[in-house]
N, C-alpha and C positions, 0 to 999 in steps of 0.2 A: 500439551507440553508441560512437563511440570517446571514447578520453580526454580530448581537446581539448574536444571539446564537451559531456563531462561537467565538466569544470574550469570551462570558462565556466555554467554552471549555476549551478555553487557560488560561482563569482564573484560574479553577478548577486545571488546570498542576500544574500554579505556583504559586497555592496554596501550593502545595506539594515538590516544588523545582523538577518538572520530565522536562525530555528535550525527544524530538522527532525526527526522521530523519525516511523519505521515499524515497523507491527506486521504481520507476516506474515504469511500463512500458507502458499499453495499454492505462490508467488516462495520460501519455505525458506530466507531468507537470503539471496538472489540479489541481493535487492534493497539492501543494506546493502553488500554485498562489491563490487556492481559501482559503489556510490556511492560509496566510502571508494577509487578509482580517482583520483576527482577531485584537482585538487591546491586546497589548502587547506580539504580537510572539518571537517578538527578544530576549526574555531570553529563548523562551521553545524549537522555533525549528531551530538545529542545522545544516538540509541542506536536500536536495532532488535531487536524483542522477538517472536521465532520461536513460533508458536501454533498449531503444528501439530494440535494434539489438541484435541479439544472440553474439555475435562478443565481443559486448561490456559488457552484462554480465558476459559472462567469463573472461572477462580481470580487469574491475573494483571490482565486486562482488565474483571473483570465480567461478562462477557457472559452473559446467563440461562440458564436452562437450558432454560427457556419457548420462550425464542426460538429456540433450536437446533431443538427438540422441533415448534414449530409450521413454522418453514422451512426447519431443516437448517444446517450449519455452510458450507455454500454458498450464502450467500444476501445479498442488500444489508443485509438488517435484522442479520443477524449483524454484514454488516461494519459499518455503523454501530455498534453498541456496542462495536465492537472501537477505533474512534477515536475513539469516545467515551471510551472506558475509557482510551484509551494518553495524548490529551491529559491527561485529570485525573492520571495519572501521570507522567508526563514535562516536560510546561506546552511544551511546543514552539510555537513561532510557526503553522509547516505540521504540521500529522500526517496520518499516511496511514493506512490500511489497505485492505490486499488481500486476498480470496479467491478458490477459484473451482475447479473443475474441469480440471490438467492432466492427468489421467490416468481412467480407470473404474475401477469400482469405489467411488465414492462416493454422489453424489446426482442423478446425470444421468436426463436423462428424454427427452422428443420437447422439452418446449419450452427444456430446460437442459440441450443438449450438452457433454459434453468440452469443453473449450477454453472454457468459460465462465468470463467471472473479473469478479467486484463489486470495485468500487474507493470508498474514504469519502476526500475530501480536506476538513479540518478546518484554516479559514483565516478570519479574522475574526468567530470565533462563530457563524461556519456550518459548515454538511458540504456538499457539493456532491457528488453519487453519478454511477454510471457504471458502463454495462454493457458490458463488449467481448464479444465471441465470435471468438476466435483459432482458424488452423490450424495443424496441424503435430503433430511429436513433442510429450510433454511437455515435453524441456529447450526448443524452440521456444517454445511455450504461454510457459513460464515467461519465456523472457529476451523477447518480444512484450510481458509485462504490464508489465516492468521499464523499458521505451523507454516502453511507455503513460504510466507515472507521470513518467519524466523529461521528456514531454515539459508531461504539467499542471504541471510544478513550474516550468518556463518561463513557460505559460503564464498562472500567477498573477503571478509576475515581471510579463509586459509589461502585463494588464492592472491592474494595482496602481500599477506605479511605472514605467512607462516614458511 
């Protein structure tokens, strides 16, 4: 995504006075660094909180250990208590969170390819969930999920306030 249309993104937030925090995991930070591109982030996003290790989601975010344990730290229920956990941390207007499969070696299977990535968007007391299945390399995989979310972060914008 280029910068212009990430700036208008951020625009359209603090149009509205909305603030943003994401919690990551498979994105690594991708997702923050290509946000903080935009120009005027500094009022809208609040922080981005890297989760790579199961270890560490349960300690920062809460996330069970139950829940790893029964679906794996690839999984929507993970990523739900991941934005679960990062709202009650942070009080963001939007919060996100991402996981997912860009590489093997973790929990892929026949019906959970590589390229699979769970998304929680946490926007008026709800979560709204979301399964993509991307191709490509990992850094592909990764920067696919990053467009994914800029593009729901739009599209809360038009359908909220436009």
């Amino acid at each position: 995504m280029k910068v212009s249309d990430i700036s208008r993104i951020v625009q359209k937030l603090q149009s509205q006075g909305l603030t943003v925090a994401f919690a990551e995991s498979c994105t690594a930070g991708l997702l923050a660094s290509e946000f903080v591109k935009g120009k005027g982030t500094g009022s809208v996003l609040l922080g981005s909180i890297v989760t790579y290790n199961e270890m560490v989601k349960q300690t920062l975010l809460g996330v069970k250990k139950q829940t790893i344990s029964l679906y794996t730290c690839e999984s929507q229920q993970v990523t739900n208590e991941m934005v679960m956990g990062l709202h009650k941390l942070l009080k963001a207007d939007i919060s996100v969170a991402v996981t997912g499969l860009a590489d093997s070696g973790a929990s892929e299977s026949e019906d959970k390819p590589v390229g699979t990535v769970f998304f929680s968007v946490y926007y008026k007391g709800k979560v709204d969930e979301f399964r993509e299945e991307f191709d490509g390399t990992t850094e592909q995989i990764r920067k696919q999920a990053v467009e994914f979310i800029f593009q729901k972060l739009e599209d809360i914008h038009e359908k909220h306030f436009s």
